[in-house]
MIRO-23057 format. One line per field, with one value per atom (N, C-alpha, C): y, z negated, x negated; residue number from 1; residue in three letters. Coordinates in nm, 2 decimals. Atoms other than C-alpha are relative to their C-alpha. Layout:
<recs>
y	Y;...
z	Z;...
x	X;...
lumtor	NUM;...
dolo	ALA;...
</recs>
This chain:
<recs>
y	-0.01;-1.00;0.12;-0.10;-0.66;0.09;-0.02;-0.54;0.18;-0.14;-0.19;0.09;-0.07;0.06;0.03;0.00;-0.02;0.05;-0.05;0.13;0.10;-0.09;0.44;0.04;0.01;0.47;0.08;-0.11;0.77;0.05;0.02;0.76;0.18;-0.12;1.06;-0.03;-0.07;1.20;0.01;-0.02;1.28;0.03;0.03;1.08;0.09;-0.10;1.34;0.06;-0.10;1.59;-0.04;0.11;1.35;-0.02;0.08;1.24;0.13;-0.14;1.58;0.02;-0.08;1.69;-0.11;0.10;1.37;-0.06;0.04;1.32;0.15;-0.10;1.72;-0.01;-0.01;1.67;-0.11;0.05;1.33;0.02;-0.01;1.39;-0.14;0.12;1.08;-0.01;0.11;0.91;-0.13;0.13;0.66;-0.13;0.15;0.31;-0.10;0.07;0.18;0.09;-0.12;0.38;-0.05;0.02;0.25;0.02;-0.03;0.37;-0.03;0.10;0.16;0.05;-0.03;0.25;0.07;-0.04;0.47;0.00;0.07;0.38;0.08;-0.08;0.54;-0.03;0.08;0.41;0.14;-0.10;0.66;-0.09;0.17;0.43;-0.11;0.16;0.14;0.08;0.03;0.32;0.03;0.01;0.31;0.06;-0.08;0.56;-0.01;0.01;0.50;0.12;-0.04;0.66;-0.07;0.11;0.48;0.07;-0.07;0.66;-0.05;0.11;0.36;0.03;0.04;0.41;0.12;-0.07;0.51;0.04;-0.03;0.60;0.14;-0.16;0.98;0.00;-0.01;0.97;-0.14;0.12;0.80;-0.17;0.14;0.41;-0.05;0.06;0.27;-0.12;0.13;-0.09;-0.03;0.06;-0.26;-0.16;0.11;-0.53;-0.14;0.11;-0.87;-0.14;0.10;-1.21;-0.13;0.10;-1.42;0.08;-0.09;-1.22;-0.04;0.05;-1.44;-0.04;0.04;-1.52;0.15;-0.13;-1.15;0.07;-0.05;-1.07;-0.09;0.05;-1.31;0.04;-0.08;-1.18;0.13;-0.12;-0.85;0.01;0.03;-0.96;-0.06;0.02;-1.16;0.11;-0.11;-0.84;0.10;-0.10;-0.65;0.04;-0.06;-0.52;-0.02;0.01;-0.50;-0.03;0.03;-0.68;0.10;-0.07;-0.43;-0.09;0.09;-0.63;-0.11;0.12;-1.00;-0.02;0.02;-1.12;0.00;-0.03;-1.02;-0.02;-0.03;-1.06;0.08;-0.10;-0.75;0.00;-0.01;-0.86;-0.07;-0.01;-1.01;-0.11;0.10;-1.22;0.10;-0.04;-0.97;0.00;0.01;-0.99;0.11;-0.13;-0.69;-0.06;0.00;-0.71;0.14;-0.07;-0.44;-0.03;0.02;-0.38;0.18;-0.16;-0.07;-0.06;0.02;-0.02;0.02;-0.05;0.07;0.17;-0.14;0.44;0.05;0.02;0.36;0.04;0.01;0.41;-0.12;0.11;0.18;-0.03;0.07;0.01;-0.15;0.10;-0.19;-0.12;0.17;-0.58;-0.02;0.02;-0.63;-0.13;0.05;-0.94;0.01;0.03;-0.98;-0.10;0.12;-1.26;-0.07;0.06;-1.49;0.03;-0.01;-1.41;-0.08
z	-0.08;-1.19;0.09;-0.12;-1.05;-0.02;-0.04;-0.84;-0.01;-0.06;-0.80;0.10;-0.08;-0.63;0.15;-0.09;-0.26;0.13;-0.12;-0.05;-0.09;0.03;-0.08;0.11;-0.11;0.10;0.02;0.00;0.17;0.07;-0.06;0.30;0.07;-0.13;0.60;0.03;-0.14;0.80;0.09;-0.09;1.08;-0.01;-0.02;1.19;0.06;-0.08;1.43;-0.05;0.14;1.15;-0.09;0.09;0.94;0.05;-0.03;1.14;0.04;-0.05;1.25;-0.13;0.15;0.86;-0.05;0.06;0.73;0.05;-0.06;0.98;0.03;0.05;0.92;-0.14;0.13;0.56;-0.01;0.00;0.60;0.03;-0.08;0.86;0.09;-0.04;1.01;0.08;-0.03;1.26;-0.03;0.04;1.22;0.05;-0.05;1.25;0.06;-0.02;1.28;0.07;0.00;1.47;0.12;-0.07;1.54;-0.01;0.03;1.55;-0.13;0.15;1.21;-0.12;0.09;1.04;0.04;-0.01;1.02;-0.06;0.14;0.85;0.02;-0.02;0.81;-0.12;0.13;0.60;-0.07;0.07;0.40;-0.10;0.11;0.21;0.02;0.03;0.07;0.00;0.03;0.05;0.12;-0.11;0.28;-0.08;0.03;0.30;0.19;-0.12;0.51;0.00;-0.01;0.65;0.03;-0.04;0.67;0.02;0.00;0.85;-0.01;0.06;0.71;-0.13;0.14;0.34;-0.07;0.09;0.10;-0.15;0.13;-0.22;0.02;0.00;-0.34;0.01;-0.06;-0.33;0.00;-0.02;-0.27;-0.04;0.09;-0.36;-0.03;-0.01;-0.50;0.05;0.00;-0.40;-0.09;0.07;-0.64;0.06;-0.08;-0.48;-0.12;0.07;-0.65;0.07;-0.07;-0.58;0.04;-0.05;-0.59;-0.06;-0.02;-0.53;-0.08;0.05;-0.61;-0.17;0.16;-1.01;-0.03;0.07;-1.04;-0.01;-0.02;-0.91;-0.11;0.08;-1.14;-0.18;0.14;-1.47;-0.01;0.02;-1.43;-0.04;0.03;-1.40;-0.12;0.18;-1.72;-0.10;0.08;-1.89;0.02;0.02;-1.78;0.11;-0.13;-1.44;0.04;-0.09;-1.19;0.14;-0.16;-0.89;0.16;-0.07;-0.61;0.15;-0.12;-0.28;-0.06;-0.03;-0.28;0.08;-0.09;-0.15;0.16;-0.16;0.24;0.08;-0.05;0.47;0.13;-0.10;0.69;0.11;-0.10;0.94;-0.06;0.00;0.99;-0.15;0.06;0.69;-0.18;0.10;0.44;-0.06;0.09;0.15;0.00;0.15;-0.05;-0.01;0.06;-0.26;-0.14;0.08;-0.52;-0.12;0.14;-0.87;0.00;0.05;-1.05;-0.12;0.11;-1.41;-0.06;0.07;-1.69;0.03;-0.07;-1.56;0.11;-0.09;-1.27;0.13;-0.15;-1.07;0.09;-0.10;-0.78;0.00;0.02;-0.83;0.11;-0.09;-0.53;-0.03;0.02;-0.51;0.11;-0.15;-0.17;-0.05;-0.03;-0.13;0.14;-0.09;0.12;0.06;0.00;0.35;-0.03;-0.02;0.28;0.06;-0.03;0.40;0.02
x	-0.12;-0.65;-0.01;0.01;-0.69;-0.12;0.16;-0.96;-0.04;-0.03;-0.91;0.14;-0.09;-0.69;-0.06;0.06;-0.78;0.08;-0.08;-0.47;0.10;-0.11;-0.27;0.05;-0.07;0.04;0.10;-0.10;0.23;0.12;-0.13;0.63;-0.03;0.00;0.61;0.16;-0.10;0.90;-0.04;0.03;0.72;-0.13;0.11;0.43;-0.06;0.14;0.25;-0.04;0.10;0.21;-0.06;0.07;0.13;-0.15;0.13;-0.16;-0.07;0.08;-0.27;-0.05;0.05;-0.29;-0.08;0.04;-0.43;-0.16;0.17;-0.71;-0.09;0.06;-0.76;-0.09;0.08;-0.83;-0.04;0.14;-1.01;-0.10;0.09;-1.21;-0.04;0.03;-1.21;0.13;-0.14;-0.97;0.04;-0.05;-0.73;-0.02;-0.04;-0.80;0.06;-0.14;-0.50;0.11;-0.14;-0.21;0.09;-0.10;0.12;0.13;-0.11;0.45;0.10;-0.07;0.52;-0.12;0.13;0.13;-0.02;0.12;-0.11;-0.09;0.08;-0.43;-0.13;0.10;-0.73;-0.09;0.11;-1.03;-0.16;0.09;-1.28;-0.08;0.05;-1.57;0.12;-0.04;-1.39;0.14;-0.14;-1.03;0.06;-0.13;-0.76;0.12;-0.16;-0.50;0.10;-0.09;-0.19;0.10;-0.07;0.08;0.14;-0.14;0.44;0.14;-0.13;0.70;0.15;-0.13;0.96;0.04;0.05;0.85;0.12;-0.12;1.17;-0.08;0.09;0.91;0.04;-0.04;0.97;-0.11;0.12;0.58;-0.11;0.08;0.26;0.03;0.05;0.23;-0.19;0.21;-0.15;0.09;0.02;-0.19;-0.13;0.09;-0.41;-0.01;0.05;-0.60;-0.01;0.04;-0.60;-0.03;0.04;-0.70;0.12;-0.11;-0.38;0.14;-0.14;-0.06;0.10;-0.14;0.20;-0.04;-0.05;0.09;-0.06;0.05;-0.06;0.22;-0.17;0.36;0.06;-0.04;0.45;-0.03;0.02;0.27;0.08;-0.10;0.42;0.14;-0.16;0.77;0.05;0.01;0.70;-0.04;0.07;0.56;0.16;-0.07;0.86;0.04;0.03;0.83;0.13;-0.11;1.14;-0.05;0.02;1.06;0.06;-0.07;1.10;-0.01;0.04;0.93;-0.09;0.08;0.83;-0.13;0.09;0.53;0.04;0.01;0.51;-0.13;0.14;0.26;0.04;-0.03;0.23;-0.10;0.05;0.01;-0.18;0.12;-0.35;-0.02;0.02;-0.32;0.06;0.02;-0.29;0.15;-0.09;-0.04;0.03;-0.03;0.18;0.10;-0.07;0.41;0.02;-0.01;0.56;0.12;-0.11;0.74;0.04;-0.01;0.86;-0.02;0.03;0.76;0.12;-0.15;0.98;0.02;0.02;0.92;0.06;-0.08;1.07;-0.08;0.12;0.73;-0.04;0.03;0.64;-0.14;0.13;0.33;-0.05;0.08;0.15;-0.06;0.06;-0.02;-0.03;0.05;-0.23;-0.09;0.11;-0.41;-0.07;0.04;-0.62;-0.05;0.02;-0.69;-0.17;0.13;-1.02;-0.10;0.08;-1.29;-0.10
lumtor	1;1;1;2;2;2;3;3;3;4;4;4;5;5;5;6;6;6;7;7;7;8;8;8;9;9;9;10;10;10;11;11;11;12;12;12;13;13;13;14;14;14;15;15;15;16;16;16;17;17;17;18;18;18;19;19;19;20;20;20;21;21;21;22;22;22;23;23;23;24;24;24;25;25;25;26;26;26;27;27;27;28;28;28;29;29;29;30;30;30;31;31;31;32;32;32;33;33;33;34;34;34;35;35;35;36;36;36;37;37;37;38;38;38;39;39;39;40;40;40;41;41;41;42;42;42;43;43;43;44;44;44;45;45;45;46;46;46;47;47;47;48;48;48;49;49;49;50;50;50;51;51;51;52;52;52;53;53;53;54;54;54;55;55;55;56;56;56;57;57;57;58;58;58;59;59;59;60;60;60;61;61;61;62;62;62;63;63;63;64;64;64;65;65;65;66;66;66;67;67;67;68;68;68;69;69;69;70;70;70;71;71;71;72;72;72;73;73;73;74;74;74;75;75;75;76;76;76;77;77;77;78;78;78;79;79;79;80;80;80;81;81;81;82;82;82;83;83;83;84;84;84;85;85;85;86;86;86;87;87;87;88;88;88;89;89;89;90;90;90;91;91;91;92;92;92;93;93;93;94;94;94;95;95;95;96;96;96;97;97;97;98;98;98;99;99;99;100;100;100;101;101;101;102;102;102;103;103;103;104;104;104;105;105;105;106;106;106;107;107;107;108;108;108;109;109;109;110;110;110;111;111;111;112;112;112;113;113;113
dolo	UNK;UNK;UNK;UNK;UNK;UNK;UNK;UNK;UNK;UNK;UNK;UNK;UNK;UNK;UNK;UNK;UNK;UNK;UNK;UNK;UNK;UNK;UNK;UNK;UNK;UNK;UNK;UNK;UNK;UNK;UNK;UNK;UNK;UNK;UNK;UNK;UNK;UNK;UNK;UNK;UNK;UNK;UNK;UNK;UNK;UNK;UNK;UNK;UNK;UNK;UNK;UNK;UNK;UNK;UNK;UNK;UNK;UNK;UNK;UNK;UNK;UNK;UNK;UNK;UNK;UNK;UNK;UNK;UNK;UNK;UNK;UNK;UNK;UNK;UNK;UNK;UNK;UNK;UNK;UNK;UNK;UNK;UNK;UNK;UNK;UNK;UNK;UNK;UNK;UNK;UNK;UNK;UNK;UNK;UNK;UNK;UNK;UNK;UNK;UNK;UNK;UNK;UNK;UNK;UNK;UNK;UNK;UNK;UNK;UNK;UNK;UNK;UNK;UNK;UNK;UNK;UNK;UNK;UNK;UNK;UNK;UNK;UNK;UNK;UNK;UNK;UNK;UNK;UNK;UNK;UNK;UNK;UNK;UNK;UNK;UNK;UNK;UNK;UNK;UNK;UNK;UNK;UNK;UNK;UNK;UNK;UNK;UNK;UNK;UNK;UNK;UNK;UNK;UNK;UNK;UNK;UNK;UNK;UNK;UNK;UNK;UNK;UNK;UNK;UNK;UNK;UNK;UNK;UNK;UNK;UNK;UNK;UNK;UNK;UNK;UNK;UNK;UNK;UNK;UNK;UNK;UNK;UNK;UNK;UNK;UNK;UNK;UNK;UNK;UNK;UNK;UNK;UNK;UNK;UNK;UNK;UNK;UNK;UNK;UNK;UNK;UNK;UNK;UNK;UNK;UNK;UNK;UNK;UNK;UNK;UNK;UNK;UNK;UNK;UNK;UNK;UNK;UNK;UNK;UNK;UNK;UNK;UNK;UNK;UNK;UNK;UNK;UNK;UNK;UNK;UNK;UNK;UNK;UNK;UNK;UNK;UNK;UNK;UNK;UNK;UNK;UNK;UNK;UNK;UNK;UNK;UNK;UNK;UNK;UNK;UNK;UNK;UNK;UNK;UNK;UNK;UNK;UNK;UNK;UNK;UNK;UNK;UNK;UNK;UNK;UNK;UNK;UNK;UNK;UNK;UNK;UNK;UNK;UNK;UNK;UNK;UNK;UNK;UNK;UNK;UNK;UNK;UNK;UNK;UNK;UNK;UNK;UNK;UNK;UNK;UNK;UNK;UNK;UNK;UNK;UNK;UNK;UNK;UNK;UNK;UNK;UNK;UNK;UNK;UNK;UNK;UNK;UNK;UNK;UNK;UNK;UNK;UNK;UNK;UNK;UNK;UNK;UNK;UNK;UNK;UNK;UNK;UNK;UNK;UNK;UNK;UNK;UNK;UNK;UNK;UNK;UNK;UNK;UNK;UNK;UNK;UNK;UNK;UNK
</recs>
């Protein structure tokens, strides 16, 4: 069910410093950069920036292969549905929960390949 932790996504105030500090301590520029994202890939992980994102901090996304019954096991386990399956562009899925902790826990598929 899950592949790893392949996106971390971190709720900003204010994207410019955000991307100044973040492509300071990658070292890499962003990818992706649009007034809604900012994405920026290091090896295999992708860290965002999301000046929309209501989280007190980071979210992981854990990558799986089929969104909608990995979102569904959780919810039978316990989980509080926070966001339904979405696709945010390009094909790719997320969806999130919170635990009993009350932490937000990520679900990215991605499209086919």
């Amino acid at each position: 069910m899950n592949q790893g932790i392949s996106l971390i996504v971190y709720p900003v105030k204010d994207l410019d410093a955000a991307k100044k500090l973040f492509g300071t301590f990658l070292g890499v520029a962003p990818y992706a950069d649009a007034p809604y994202y900012v994405g920026y890939r290091v090896g295999d992980q992708e860290i965002g920036l999301d000046p929309n994102g209501t989280s007190a901090g980071p979210i992981t996304y854990h990558e799986v292969s089929d969104i909608k019954a990995s979102l569904q096991a959780l919810v039978d386990a316990g989980a509080q549905l926070q966001q339904d399956v979405k696709d945010v562009g390009y094909g790719r899925l997320v969806a999130s929960i919170k635990d009993a902790g009350g932490s937000t826990i990520g679900l990215m598929q991605n499209p086919s390949k």
